[in-house]
Wavefront OBJ file of the C-alpha trace (Angstrom):
o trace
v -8.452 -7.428 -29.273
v -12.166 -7.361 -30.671
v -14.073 -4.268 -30.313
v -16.842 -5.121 -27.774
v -20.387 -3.221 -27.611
v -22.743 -1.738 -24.678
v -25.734 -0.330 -24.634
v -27.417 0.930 -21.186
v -30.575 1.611 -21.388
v -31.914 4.414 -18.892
v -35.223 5.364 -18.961
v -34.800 9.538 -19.023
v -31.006 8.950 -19.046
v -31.101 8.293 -14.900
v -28.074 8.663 -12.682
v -27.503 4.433 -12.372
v -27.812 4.125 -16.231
v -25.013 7.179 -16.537
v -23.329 5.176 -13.464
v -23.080 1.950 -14.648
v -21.513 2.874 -18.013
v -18.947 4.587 -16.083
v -18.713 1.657 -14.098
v -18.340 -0.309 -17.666
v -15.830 2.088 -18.993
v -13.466 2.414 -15.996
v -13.129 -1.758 -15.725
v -13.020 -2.141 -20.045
v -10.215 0.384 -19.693
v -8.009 -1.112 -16.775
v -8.242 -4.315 -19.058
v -7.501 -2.465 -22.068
v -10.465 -4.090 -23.701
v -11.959 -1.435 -26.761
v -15.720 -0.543 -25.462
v -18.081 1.312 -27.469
v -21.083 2.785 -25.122
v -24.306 4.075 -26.020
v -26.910 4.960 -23.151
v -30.333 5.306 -24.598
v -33.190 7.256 -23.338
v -36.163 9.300 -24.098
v -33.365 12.243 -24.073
v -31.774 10.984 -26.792
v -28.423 9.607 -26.548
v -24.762 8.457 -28.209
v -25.885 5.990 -31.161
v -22.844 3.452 -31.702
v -21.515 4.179 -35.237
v -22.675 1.679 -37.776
v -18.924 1.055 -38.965
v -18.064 0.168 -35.348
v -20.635 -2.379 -34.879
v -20.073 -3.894 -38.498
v -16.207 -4.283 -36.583
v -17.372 -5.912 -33.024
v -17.725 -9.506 -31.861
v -19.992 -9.344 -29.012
v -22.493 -6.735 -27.491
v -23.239 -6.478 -23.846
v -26.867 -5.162 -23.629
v -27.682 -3.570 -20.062
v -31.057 -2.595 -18.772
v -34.688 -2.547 -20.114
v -36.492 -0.815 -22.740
v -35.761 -0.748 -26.064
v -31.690 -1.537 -26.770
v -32.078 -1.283 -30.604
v -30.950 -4.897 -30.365
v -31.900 -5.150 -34.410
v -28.971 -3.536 -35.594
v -26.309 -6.389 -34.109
v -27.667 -9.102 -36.308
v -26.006 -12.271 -35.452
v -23.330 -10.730 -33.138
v -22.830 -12.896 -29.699
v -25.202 -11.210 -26.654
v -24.497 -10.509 -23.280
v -27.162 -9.520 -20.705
v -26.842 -7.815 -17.392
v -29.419 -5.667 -15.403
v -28.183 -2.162 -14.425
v -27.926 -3.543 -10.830
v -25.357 -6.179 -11.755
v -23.156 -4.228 -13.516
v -22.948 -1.974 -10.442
v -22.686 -4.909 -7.934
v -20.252 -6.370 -10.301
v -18.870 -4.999 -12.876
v -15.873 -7.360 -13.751
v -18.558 -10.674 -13.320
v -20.899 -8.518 -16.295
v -17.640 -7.707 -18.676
v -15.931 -11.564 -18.078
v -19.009 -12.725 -19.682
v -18.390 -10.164 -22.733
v -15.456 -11.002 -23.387
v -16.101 -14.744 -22.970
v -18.602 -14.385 -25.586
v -16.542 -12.104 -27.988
v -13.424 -14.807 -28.032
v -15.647 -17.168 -29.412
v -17.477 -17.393 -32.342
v -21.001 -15.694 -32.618
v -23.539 -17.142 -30.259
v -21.188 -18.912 -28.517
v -19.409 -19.110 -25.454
v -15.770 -19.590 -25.397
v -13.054 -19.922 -22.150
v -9.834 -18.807 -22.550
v -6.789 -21.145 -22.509
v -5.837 -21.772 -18.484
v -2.142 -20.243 -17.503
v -0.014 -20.881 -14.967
v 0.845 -17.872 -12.875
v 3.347 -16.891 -10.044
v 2.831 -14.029 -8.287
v 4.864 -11.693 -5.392
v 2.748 -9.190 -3.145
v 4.193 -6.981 -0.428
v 3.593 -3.542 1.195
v 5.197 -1.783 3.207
v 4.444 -3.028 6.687
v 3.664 -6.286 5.373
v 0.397 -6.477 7.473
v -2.869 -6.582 5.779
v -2.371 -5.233 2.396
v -0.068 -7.885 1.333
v -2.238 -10.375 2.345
v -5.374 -9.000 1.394
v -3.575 -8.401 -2.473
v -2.535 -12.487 -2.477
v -6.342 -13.041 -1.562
v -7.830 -11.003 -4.739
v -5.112 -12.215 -6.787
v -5.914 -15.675 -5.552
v -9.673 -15.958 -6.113
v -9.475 -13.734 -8.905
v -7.376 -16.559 -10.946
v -9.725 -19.291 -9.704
v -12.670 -17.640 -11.044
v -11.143 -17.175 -14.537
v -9.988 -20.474 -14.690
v -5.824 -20.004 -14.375
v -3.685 -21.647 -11.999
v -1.528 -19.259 -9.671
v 0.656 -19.156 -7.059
v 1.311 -16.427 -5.091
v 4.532 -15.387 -2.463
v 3.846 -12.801 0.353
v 6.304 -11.158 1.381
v 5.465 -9.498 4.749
v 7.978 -8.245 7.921
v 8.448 -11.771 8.952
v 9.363 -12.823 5.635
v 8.347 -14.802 2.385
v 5.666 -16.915 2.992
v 4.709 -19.739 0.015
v 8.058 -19.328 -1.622
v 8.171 -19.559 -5.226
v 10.322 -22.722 -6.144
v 12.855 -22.659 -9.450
v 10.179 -25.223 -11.412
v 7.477 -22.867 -10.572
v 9.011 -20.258 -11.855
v 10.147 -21.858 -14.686
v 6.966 -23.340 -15.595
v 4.915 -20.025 -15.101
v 3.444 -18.326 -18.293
v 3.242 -14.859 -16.583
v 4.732 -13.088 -13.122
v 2.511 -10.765 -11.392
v 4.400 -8.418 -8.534
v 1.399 -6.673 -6.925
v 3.903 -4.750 -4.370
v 4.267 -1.328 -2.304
v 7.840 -1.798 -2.251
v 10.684 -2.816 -3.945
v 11.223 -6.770 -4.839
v 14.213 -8.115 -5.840
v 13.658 -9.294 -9.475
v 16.826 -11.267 -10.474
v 15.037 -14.830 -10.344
v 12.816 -13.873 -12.723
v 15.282 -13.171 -15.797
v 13.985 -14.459 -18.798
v 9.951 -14.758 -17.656
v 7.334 -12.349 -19.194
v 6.677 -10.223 -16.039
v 3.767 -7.429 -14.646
v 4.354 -4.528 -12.520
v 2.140 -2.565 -10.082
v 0.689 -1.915 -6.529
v -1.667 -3.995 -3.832
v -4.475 -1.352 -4.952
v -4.454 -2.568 -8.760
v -4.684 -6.555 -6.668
v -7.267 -5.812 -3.722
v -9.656 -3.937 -6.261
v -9.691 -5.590 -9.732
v -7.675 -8.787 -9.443
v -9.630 -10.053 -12.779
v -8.331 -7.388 -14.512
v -4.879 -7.063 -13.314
v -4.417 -10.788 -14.560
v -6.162 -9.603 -17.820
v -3.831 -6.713 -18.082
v -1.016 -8.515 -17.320
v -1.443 -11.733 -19.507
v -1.776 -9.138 -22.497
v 1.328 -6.710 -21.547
v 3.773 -8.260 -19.332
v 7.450 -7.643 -20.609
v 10.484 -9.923 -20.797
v 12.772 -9.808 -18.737
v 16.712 -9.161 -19.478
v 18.488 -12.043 -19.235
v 22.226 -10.407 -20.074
v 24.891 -11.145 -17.776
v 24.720 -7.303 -17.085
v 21.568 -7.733 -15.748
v 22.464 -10.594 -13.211
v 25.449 -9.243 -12.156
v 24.055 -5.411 -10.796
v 20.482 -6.699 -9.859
v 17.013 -7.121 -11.767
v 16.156 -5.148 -14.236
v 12.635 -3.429 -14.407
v 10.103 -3.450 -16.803
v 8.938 -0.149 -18.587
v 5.473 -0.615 -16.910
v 7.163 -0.635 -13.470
v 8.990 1.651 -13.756
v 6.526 4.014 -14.731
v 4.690 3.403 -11.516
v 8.143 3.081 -9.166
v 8.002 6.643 -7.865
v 9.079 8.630 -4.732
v 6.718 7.255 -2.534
v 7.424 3.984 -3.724
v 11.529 4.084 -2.718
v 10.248 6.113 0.587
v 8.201 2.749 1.398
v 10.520 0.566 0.942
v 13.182 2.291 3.072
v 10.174 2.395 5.884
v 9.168 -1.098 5.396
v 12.850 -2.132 5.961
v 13.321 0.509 8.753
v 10.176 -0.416 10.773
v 11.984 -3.438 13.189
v 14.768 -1.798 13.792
v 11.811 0.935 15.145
v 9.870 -1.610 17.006
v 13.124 -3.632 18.517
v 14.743 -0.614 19.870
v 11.293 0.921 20.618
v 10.704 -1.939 23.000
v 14.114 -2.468 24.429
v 14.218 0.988 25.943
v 10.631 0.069 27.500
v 11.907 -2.969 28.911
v 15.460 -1.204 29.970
v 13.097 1.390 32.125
v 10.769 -1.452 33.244
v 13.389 -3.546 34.646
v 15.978 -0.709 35.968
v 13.914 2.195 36.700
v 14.028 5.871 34.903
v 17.661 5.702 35.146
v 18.626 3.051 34.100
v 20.351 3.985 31.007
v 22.980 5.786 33.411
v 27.375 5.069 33.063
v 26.321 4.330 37.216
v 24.445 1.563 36.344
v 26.830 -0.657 33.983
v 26.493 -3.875 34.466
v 22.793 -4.492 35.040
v 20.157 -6.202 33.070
v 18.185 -2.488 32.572
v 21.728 -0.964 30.807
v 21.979 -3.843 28.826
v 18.986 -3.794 27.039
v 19.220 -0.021 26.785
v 22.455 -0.306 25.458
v 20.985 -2.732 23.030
v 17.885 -0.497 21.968
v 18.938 3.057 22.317
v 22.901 2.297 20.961
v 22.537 -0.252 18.335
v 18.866 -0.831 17.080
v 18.091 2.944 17.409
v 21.383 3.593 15.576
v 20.602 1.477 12.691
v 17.434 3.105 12.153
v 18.769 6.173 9.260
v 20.818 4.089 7.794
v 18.842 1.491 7.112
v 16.076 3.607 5.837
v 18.455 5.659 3.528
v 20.168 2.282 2.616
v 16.853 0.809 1.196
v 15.611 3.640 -0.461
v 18.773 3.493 -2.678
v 17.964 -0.062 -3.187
v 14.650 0.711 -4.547
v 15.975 2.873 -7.123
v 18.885 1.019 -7.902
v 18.536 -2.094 -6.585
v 21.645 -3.853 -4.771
v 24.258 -1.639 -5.791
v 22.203 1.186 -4.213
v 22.326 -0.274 -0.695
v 26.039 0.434 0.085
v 26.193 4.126 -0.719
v 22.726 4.687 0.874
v 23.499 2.586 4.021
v 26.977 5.277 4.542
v 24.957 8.007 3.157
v 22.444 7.256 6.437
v 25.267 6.802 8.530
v 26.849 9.718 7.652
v 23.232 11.717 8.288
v 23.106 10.102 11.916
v 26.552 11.811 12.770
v 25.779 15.153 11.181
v 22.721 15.024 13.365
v 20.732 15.271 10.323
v 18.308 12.400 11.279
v 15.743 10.598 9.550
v 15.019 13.806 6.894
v 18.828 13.539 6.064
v 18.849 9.834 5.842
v 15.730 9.817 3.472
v 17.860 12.776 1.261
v 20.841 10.350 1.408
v 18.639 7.460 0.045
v 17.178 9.308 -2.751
v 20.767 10.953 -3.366
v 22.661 7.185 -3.275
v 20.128 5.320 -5.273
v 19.867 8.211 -8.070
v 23.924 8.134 -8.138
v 24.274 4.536 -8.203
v 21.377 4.317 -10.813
v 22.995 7.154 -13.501
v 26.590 5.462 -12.924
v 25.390 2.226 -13.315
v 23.532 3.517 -16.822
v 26.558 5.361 -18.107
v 29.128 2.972 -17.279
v 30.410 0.393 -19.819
v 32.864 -1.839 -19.665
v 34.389 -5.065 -21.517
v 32.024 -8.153 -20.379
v 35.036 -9.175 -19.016
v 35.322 -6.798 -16.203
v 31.630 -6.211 -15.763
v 31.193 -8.533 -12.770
v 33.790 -5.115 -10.900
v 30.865 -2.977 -11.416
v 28.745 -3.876 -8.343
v 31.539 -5.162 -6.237
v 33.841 -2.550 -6.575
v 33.295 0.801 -9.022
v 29.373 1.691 -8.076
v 29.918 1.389 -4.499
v 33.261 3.197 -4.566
v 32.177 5.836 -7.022
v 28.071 6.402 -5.605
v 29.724 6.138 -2.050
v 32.298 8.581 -2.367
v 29.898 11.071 -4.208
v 27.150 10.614 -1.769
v 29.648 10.697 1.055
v 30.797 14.519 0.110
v 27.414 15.649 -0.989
v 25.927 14.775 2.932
v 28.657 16.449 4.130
v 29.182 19.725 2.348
v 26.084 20.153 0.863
v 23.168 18.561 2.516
v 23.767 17.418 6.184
v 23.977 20.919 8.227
v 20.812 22.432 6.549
v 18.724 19.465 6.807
v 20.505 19.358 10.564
v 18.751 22.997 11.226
v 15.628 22.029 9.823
v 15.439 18.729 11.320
v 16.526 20.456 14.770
v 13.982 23.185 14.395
v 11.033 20.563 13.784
v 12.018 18.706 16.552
v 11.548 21.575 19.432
v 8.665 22.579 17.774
v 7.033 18.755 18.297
v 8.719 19.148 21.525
v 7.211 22.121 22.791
v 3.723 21.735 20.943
v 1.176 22.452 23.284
v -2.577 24.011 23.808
v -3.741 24.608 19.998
v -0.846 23.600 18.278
v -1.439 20.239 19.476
v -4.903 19.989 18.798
v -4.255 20.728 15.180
v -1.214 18.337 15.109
v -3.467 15.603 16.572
v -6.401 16.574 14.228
v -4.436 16.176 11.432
v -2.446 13.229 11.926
v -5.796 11.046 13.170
v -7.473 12.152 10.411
v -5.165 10.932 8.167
v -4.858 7.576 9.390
v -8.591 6.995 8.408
v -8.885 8.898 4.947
v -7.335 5.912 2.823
v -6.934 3.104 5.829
v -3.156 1.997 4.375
v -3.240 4.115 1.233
v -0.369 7.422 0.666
v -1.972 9.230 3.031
v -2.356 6.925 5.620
v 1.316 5.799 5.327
v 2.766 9.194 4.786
v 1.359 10.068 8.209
v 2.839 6.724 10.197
v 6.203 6.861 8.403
v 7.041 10.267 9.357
v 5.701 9.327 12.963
v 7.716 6.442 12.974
v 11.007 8.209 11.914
v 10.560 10.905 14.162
v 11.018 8.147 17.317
v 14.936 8.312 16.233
v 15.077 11.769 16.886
v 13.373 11.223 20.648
v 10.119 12.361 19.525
v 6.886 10.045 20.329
v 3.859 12.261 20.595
v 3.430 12.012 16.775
v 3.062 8.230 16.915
v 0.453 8.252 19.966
v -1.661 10.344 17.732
v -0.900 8.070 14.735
v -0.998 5.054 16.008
v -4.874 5.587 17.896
v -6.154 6.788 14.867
v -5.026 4.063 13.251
v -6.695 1.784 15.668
v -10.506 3.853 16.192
v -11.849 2.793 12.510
v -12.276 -0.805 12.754
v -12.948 -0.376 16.206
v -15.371 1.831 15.319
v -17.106 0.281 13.222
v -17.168 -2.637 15.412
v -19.090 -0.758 17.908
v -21.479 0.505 15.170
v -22.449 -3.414 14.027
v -23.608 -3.947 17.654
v -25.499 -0.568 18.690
v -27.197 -0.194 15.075
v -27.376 -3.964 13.381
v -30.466 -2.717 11.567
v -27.652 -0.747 9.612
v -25.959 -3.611 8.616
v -26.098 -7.217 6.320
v -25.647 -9.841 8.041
v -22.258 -10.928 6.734
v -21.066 -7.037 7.963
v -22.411 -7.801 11.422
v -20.503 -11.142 11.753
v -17.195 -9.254 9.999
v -17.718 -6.827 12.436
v -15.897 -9.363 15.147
v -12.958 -9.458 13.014
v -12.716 -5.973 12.358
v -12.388 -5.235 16.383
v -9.367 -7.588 16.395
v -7.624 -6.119 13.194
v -8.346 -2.705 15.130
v -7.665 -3.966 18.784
v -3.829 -4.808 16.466
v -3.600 -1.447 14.575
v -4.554 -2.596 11.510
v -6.716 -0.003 10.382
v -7.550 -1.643 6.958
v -9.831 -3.979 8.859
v -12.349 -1.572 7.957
v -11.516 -1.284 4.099
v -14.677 -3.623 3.367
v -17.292 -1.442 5.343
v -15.843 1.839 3.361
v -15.907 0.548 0.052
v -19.467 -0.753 0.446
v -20.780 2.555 1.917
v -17.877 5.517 1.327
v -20.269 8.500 1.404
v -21.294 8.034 4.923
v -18.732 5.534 6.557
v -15.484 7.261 5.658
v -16.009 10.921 7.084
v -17.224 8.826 10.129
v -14.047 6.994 10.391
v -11.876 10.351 10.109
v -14.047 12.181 12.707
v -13.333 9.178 15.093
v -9.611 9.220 13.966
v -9.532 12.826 14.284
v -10.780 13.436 18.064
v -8.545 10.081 18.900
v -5.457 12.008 17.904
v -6.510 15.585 19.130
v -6.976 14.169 22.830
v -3.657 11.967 22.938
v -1.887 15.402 21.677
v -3.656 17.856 24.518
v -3.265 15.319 26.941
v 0.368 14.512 26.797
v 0.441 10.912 25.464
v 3.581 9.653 24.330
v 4.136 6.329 22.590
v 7.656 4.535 21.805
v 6.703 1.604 20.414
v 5.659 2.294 16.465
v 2.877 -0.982 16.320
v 1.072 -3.646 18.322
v -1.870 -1.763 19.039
v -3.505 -2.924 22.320
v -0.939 -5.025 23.052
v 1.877 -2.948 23.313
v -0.087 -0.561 25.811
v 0.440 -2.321 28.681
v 4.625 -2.827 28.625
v 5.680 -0.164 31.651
v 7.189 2.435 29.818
v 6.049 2.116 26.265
v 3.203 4.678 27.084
v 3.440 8.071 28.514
v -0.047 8.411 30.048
v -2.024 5.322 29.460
v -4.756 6.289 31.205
v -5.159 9.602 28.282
v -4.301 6.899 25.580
v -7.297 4.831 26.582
v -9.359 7.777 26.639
v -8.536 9.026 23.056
v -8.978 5.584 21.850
v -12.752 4.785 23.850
v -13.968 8.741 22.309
v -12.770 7.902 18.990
v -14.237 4.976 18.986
v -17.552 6.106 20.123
v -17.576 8.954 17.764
v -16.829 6.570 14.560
v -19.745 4.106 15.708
v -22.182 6.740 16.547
v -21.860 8.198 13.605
v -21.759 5.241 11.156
v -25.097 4.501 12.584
v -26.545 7.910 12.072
v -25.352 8.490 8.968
v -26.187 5.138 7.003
v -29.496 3.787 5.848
v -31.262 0.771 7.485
v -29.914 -2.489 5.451
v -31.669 -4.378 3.058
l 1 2 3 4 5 6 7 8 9 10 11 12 13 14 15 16 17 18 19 20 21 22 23 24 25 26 27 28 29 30 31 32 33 34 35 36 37 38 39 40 41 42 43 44 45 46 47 48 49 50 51 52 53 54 55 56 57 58 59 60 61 62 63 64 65 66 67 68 69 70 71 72 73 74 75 76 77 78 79 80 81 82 83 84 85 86 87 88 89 90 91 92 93 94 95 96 97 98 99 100 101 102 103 104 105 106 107 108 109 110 111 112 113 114 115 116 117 118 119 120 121 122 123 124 125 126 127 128 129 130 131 132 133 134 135 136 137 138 139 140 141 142 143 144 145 146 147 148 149 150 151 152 153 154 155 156 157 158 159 160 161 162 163 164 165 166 167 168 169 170 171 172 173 174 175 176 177 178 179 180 181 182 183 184 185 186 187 188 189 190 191 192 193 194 195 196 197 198 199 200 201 202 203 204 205 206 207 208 209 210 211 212 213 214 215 216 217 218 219 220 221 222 223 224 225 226 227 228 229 230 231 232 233 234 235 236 237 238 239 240 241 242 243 244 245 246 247 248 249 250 251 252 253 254 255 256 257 258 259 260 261 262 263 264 265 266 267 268 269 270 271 272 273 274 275 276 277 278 279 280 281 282 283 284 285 286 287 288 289 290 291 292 293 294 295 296 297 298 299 300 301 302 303 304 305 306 307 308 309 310 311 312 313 314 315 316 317 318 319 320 321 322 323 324 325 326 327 328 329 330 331 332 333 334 335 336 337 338 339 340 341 342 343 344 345 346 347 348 349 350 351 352 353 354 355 356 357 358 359 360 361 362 363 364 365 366 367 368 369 370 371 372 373 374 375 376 377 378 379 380 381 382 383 384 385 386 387 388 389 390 391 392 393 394 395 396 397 398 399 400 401 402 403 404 405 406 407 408 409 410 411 412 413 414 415 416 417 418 419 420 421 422 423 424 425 426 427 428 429 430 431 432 433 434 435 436 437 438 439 440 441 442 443 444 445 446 447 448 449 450 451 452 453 454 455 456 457 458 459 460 461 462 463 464 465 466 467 468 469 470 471 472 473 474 475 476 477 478 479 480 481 482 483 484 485 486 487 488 489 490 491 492 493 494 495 496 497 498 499 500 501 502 503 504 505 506 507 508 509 510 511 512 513 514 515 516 517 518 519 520 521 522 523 524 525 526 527 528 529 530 531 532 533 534 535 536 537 538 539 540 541 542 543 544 545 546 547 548 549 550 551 552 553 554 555 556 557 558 559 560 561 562 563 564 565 566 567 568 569 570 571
């Protein structure tokens, strides 16, 4: 790629100047594009070296003042004002490299391709959708034709077809979790998260046209499940498998969640009793409590096996999850049985070679027998009755939690939901939460889910009581943000954070926080692990509704009030 040129010019070397070639630097680099900076000022500065400019095609030439613009001679010029290039920084460097692909003093537009794309997160809510949108208008704008598949928790959605993929010149998989890969043997394809998709979509589709790998097409490859490229699988870590094993895990959470509600709603506090066979309340508990609620481990431990090792994984970690049900291990056991199954299945499948012949026995028969049976005694003479005591000893602590203990619990966990709205932290608080409803303990997820709801409802609020604060188009998103709260989707407030993060983010978490703290002190309980608002008013799916709505009206009042304190009056 040609080397490419800025110079920023500052003034006395001020903060933006320093900022924006930051801002230059940081997008250059996640499109691997070779940038050469110089900020100029009556401090002095970083003079590019004469041999690198004799090298470059284009120069991008920032600011006012004087650039030294004699010294490029007839290479192609870009211009930008300081406040572009931090409004914008991938609109300023598209028109660099534009100019340095085509000859000097020209402009020049890259060759349209045709790209497919997969994007999916773990609760296949809002991140997955809002990754297909960047990806999306991110291709219009550079003049490549795209499709993109979401898959959320109801499913694909815009299926890629067979000619699609076929006729694609690059596959993007902008994903949280794992996706099954097999389809696209033989295509040039690009790993990485929803982060790399919502933020820089320009320059994930740069980065990817320029380093997507090929995939394996051997009949090794087809038969135990897609292979990965080296860039995935540099990025596929821990909390990457965890995900997927909670993205998988979460209906099983909500079904079972909600059929024990509607058992107590229709047959009363008991009516999960042997006495009361027979009735439409025992059914559904029976349905809930003995088969979705039962499913839960395994089907997290099963899909965290299938993240690392893709189909063959799912077996072994499935009966590894099982197996940490009936030690009484629960969802910690079934998460060390994933990791356990999947790294097992992965090494066997690696080391084990066999005559082309016989490799279609691999998946069918030796991995699952072999990774089975070794996962199988590890759980039970290793793993299961430690992780048993510790799982047991967390569990009457959550259970007994009361006066300060809660507080801090409920602190915490609130808190968390608001520091990256769907990010690690956010989702390292809900899973946990979430799991912990197999084991019969919901206080976790009142806190959780609450938090999760107060920063988009907060902000709301804060668009009506201080408009002065906000543009116009934030005042009319505000409406849309109280729905995507009102549904616990707490990255309904991602756009108001990212424009503002200084002020509007420790606003959010203070809201978050004191939401979670009073559902804690004040006994809330919550079986259902989603919904939001709408969940709150099944009989039995709250402990304490009247405390819920409290938490939820203080933290949002707290968020709003402070959003308007705390940022400056709008342009």
């Amino acid at each position: 790629m040609a080397q490419l040129l800025a110079v920023v010019g500052g003034g006395d070397l001020s903060t933006h100047a320093v900022l924006a070639a930051e801002a230059l630097r940081k997008a250059a680099g996640r499109r691997n594009a070779p940038l050469a900076l110089e900020i100029r000022g009556k401090g002095g500065g970083n003079p590019i070296p004469e041999a690198t400019i004799a090298q470059a095609r284009a120069v991008l030439l920032v600011g006012e003042g004087d650039l030294g613009e004699g010294r490029f001679g007839a290479l192609t010029r870009a211009r930008a004002a300081i406040d572009d290039v931090l409004t914008d920084v991938n609109a300023v460097l598209d028109r660099l490299l534009a100019g340095a692909s085509a000859a000097p003093g020209a402009a020049a537009v890259a060759a349209p391709k045709r790209i497919v794309a997969i994007t999916s997160c773990p609760t296949g809510i809002a991140h997955t959708f809002m990754a297909a949108e960047g990806l999306q208008s991110s291709a219009k704008a550079l003049g490549h034709d795209i499709r993109v598949e979401t898959q959320g928790s109801v499913g694909a959605r815009d299926a890629l077809t067979p000619t699609e993929i076929a006729a694609a010149d690059v596959v993007i998989i902008a994903a949280d979790t794992g996706v099954d890969r097999a389809r696209f043997a033989g295509k040039r394809l690009y790993a990485t998260n929803t982060k790399a998709a919502i933020r820089d979509g320009k320059g994930l589709i740069a980065t990817a046209l320029a380093e997507a790998q090929l995939q394996d097409t051997g009949a090794a490859a087809e038969a135990t499940g897609p292979a990965r490229p080296a860039a995935a699988e540099k990025k596929a870590g821990a909390y990457k498998h965890l995900m997927t094993g909670v993205s998988f895990m979460l209906p099983f959470v909500v079904a079972g969640g909600l059929l024990i509600a509607l058992a107590f709603a229709f047959g009363g506090i008991d009516a999960m009793k042997p006495e009361n066979a027979g009735t439409l309340g025992y059914a559904l508990g029976e349905i809930g409590a003995k088969a979705a609620f039962a499913l839960i481990v395994p089907a997290l431990a099963g899909y965290i096996a299938y993240s690392i090792a893709d189909r063959p994984g799912i077996a072994p970690g499935m009966i590894g999850g099982m197996l940490a049900a009936n030690l009484q291990a629960g969802f910690l056991g079934g998460i060390a049985a994933g990791f356990i199954a999947g790294t097992v299945t992965a090494f066997l499948n690696k080391q084990i070679r066999l005559h082309r012949n016989l490799e279609g026995l691999k998946p069918v028969l030796i991995l699952p027998l072999l990774a089975t049976t070794i996962t199988g005694l590890l759980m039970v003479y290793v793993v299961g009755v430690p992780v048993a005591a510790v799982l047991a000893a967390l569990t009457d602590w959550l259970k007994g939690m009361q006066g300060a203990s809660a507080l801090v619990l409920g602190l915490v966990l609130g808190g968390m939901m608001a520091v990256d709205m769907g990010g690690p932290i956010n989702k390292a608080a809900y899973a946990s939460s979430a799991a912990l409803l197999s084991s019969g303990v919901d206080a976790p997820m009142a806190a959780v889910m609450l938090g999760g709801m107060t920063p988009p409802l907060g902000i709301a609020l804060a668009t009506r009581l201080f408009p002065n604060r906000f543009t116009k188009p934030e005042r009319e998103a505000g409406g849309a943000a109280a729905v995507l709260g009102a549904a616990f989707i707490t990255e309904g407030a991602i756009p108001f954070a990212a424009a503002d993060p200084l002020r509007v983010i420790p606003s959010m978490v203070a809201g978050s926080a004191v939401a979670g703290a009073i559902a804690l002190t004040s006994g809330v309980t919550l079986k259902v692990p989603h919904g939001g608002l709408f969940v709150l008013p099944i009989p039995n799916a709250v402990t304490n509704l009247p405390g819920a709505l409290i938490a939820l009206v203080a933290g949002t009042l707290v968020t709003g009030l402070l959003v308007g304190l705390l940022k400056k009056r709008a342009a």
